[in-house]
C-alpha positions in Angstrom: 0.0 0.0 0.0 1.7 3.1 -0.5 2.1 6.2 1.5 -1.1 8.3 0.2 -3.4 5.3 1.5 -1.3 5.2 4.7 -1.9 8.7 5.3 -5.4 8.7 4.3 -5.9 6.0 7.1 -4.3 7.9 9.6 -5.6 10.9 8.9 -9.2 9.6 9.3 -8.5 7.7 12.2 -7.2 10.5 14.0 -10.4 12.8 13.1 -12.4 10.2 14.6 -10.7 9.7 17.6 -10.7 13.3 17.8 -14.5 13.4 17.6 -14.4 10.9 20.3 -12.4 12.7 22.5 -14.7 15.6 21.9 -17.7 14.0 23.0 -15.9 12.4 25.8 -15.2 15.6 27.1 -18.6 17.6 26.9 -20.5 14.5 27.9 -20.6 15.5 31.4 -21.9 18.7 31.0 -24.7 17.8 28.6 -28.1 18.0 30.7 -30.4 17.2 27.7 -31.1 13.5 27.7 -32.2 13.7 23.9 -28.2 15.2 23.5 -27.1 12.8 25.4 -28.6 10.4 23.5 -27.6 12.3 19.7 -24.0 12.0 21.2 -23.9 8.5 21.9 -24.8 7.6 18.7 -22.2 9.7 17.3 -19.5 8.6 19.3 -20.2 5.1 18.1 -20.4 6.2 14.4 -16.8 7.6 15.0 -15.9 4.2 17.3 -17.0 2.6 13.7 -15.0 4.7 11.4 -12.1 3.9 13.5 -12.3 0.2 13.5 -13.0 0.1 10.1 -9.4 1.9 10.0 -8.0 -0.6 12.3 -9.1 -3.5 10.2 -7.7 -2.2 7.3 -4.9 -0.3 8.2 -3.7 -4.0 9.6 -3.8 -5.6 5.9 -1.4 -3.1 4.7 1.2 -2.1 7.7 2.4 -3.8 10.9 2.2 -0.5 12.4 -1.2 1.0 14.2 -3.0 4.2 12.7 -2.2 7.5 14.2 -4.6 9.0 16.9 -4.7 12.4 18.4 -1.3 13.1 20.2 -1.5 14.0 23.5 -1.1 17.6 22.7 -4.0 17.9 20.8 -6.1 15.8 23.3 -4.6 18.5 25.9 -5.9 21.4 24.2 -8.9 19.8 23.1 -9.6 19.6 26.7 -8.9 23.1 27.8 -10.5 24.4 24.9 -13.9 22.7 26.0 -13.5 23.3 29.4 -12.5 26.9 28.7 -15.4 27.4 26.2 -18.1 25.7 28.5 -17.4 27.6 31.8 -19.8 29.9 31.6 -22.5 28.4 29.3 -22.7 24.9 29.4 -26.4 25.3 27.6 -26.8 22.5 24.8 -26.3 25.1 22.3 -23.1 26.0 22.9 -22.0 21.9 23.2 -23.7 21.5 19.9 -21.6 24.6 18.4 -18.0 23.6 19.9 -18.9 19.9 18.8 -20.1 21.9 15.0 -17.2 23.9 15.0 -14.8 20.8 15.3 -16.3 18.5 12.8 -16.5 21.3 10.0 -12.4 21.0 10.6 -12.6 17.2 10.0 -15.5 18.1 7.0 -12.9 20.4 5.4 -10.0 17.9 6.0 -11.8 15.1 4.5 -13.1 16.9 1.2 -9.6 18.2 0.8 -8.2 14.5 1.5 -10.3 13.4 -1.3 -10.1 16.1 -3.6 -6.0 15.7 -3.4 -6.5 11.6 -3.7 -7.7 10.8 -6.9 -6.1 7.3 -6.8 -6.7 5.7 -3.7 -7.1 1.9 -3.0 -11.3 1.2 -3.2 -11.3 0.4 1.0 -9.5 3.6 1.6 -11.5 5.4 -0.6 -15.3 3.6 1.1 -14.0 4.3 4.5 -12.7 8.3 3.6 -16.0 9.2 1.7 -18.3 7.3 4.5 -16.1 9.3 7.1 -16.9 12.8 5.6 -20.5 12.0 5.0 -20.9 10.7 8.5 -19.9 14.2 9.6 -21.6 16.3 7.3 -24.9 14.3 8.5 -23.5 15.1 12.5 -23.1 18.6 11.4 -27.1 18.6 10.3 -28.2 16.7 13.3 -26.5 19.0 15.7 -28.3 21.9 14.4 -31.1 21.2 16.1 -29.8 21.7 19.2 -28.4 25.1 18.6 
């Protein structure tokens, strides 16, 4: 497999480990059960994206996909905690949670615009990342 697939992989498996970091972190300040709810499905969607990573990642490489680095996970952190001190309101969850999955939304369309010959499995798992987020983005709205 060479590099571009490789890099793909990663790169999807550490937006959805990002987006489960995310959730992780706001979960306990989400009050709305119906929120709760949206983001445990979502966390699974990404939990999904990520194995399907896993399992192929391990047909091509020894080596395990890259997640977020600790960094990041740090300043994810702060960032939520920081954001949600004085509103923790379901709005302002759904619009950090937004805000970070139109970053992996832009990554992934520019991941496959810049990708025109990726493997078919790499290709599946990139385009059903993207629209997984782009359908996240429209189901958050509703809690804005």
């Amino acid at each position: 497999m060479d590099n571009n697939n490789l890099n793909v992989l990663d790169e999807v498996n550490k937006g959805a480990t990002m987006g489960m970091d995310a959730i992780e972190f706001v979960s306990d300040k989400v009050k709305d059960d119906s929120l709760k709810n949206t983001l445990d499905i979502e966390y699974n969607k990404y939990k999904d994206i990520s194995r399907r990573v896993n399992e192929v990642y391990s047909n091509y490489s020894d080596k395990e996909p890259h997640e977020t680095n600790a960094m990041n996970k740090m300043m994810t952190w702060y960032g939520v905690q920081m954001k949600t001190m004085t509103d923790q309101s379901s709005s302002k969850i759904s619009e950090l949670l937004m805000q970070g999955t139109n970053m992996g939304i832009i990554e992934g369309r520019r991941l496959i615009n810049h990708n025109d010959n990726l493997n078919k499995d790499v290709k599946s798992i990139l385009h059903d990342f993207v629209t997984m987020q782009e359908d996240s983005v429209e189901t958050l709205k509703k809690y804005l």
